[in-house]
N, C-alpha and C positions, 0 to 999 in steps of 0.2 A: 615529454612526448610532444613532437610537433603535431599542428594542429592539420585534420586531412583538408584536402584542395579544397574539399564542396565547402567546408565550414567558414576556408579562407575568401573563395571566391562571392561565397555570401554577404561576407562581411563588408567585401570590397562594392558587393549590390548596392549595400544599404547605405554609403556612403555615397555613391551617386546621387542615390533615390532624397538623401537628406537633404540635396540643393532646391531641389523640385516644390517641397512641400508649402513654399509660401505660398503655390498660387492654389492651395487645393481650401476650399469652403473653410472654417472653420467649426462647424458643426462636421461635418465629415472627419475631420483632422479628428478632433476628440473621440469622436468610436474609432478609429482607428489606434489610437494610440490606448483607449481601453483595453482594443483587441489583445495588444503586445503586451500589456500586464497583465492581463487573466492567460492568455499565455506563460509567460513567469509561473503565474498561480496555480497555474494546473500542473505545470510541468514539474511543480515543486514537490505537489500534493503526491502527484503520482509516483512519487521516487516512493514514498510512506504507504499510501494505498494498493496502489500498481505492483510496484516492483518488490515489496517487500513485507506486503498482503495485510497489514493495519488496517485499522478504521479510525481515522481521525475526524473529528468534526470541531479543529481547532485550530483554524487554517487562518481565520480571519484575526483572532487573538495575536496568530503570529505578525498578522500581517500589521496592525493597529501598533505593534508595538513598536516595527521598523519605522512605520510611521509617522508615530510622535514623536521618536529618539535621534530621528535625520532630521526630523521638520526642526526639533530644538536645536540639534548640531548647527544647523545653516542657518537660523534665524540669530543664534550669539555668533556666529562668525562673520555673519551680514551688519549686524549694530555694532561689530567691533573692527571696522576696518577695512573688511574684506570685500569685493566688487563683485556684483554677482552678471559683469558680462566677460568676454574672452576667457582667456588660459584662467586665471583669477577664479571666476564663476564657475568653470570645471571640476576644478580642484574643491571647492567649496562641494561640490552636488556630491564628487567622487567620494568623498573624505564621509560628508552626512549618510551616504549609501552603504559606505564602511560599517561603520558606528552604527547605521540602522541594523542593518543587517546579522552584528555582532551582537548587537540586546538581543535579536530576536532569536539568534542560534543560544544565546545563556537561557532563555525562558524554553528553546524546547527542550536543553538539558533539563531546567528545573522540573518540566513535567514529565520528562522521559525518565527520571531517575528511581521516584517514588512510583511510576504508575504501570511503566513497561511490562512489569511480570503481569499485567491483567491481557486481556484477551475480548475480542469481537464487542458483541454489545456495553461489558464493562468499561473496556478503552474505549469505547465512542463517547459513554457518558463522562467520564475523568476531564476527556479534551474538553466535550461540551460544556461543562462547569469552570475549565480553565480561558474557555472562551467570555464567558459570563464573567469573570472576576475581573480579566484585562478591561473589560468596555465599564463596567461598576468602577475599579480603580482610577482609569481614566476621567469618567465621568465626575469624579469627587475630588479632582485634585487642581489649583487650584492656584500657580503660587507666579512672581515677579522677580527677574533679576535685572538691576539696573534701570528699575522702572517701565521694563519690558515687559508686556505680560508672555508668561508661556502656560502652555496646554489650555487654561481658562475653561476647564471645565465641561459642563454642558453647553454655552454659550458657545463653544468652537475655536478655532488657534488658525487664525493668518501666517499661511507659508507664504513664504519665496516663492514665485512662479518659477521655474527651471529647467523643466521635465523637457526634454525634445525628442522629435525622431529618432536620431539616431543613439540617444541614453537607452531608450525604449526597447530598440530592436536588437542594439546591441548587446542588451543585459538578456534578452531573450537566446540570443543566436549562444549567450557565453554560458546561459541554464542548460541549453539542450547539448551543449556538446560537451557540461561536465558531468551531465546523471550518465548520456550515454559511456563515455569513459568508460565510468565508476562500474556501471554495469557491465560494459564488456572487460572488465579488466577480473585478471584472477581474484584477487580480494573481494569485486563484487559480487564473484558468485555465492558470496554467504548473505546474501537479501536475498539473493532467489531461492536458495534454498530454504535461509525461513519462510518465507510465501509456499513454499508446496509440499515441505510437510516438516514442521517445529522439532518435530519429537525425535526425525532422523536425524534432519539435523544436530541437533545436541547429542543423537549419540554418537555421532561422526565426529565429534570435537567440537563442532562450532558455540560460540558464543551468542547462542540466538539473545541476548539481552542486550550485548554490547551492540549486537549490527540494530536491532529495533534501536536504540538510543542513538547510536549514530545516522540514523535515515531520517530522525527527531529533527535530528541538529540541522544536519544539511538542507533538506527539506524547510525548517523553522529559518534558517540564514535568506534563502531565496527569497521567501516570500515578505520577508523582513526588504530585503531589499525594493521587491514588487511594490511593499507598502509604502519605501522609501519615495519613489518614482507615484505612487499614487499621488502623495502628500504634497510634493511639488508640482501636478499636474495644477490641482484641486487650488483654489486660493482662499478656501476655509477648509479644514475638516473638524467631524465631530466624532462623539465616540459612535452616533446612530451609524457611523462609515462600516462600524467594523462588527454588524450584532452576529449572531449565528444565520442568519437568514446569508450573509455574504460566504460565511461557510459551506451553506448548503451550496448554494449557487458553484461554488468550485468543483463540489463531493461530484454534483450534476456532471460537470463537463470530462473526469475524470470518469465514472462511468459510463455518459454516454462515448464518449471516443474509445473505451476500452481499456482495460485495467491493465496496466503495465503494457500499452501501445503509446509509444512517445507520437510518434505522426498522426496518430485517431485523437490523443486528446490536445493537441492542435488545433486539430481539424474541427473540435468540440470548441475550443474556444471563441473559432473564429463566428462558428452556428450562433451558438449561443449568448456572444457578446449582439449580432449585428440583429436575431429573430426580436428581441423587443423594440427595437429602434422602429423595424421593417415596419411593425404591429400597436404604431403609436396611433396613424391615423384611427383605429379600431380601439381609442382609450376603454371605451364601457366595458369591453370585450377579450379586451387583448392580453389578460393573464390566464383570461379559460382558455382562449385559443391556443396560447402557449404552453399552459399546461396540459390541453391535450396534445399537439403537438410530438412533446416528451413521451408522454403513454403509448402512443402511437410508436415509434421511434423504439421504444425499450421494448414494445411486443412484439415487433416485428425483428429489432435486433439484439436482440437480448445480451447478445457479446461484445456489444458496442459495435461504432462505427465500422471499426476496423482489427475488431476482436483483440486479441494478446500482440497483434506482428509490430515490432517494434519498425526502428529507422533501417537498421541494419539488414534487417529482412528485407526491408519494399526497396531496397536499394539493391540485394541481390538479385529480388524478381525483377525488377528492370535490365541487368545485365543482361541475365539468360536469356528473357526477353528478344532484347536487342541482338 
């Protein structure tokens, strides 16, 4: 399926915009490029929560694991040869993104296989203790190849800096245009139908187990990737990157932009990455203001930002519109 114009001519934005960025702050740079992986993260989550009405609270396990598994791809490819600037360096990021990406859709398998038949508060807690085991295993492991150290435990694992603009945006602009696909396509209407009601569905034929495990996966790959592109942002990480508290922080911007609203939780991410930065000068202050903030925001909008209307929707009200 070719890809539509908006998603091309986007593409072609951000390839501009990539020349640009040497003259922007370097503290600016960094929230910005946060923005575009909690982007990834949310947009990932919501395929799982949104669109196919889970409860995950194991978002960051996925993410910890693309993380570690890219960070170690690129750091033995780096001591073994490999250049990490031009076409060379690409292929190294591209290749570790793979790989990250790939452990981390094997781990949503693993927890989506034994866990799926559970449901709402069950499934939150399953994720939420498979989030706890990734940052525990992490934390305790431990080990050297080549007199390299990798992962090193609690102590933290020096990546490759690598992460750019345009890896960022572009992994963003390639999340949002494959959930939406997936969902407008005939096959994805068996997520949306498990989201609104399990029971018909399964009597219709569908396999509400296979699409929850497959929304696992897809969902566990992205954010594997996000974590990929964390991990080279970051020139340490540790396992404290990845506790449930980074979970929650997702679950947040998923519900505040609205469950199964691909541009509302954009729109969430962008809120919600840039309000604690805004709310630094206000350190003593700035997590109550923040959390009221949220309360304020969830009472008045309860449906989120932009309630259930996906991409495809605000794009035909703009037609008619116009």
């Amino acid at each position: 399926m070719r890809p539509p114009i908006t998603f091309v001519l986007i593409f072609m934005a951000l390839v501009g915009l990539s020349f640009t960025t040497g003259s922007i702050d370097p503290y600016y740079f960094s929230i910005i490029i946060f923005i575009g992986i909690n982007m990834t993260m949310a947009t990932s989550l919501n395929l799982i929560n949104g669109f196919t009405g889970q409860f995950s609270l194991g978002h960051a396990g996925f993410m910890g694991t693309g993380a570690y598994i890219a960070a170690i791809s690129s750091t033995y490819m780096t001591t073994h040869g490999w250049s990490m600037d031009g076409a060379s360096g690409a292929v190294v990021l591209g290749v570790s993104l793979l790989i990250g990406g790939l452990f981390a859709a094997l781990a949503g398998l693993a927890v989506g296989i034994p866990s799926l038949r559970l449901k709402g508060d069950y499934l939150a807690i399953v994720t939420l203790g498979f989030n706890e085991i990734i940052r525990v295993l992490i934390q305790n492991v431990d080990f050297e190849i080549d007199g390299v150290d990798y992962v090193s435990g609690a102590r933290g694992f020096n990546v490759p800096h690598m992460t750019t603009f345009l890896w960022v945006f572009g992994i963003v602009l390639f999340t949002v245009y494959f959930v939406q696909m997936l969902i407008n396509s005939t096959y994805g209407r068996g997520f949306l139908a498990v989201r609104d009601d399990e029971v018909a569905a399964e009597a219709m034929g569908v396999n509400t187990t296979k699409f929850k495990v497959r929304a696992f996966v897809y969902g566990a790959f992205f954010a594997g990737i996000g974590g990929g592109l964390f991990a080279h942002f970051q020139y340490t990480i540790t396992p404290d990157d990845f506790t449930f508290l980074k979970s929650i922080e997702i679950v947040v911007m998923v519900i505040l932009g609205g469950m199964g609203s691909t541009v509302g939780v954009l729109l969430a991410a962008v809120i919600l990455t840039i309000l604690p930065e805004a709310l630094r000068e206000f350190s003593e202050y700035r997590m109550i203001i923040y959390s009221l903030l949220l309360i304020i925001l969830m009472i008045t909008r309860p449906q989120g930002l932009l309630g259930t209307q996906t991409m495809k929707q605000l794009f035909a009200k703009r037609r008619s519109a116009g």
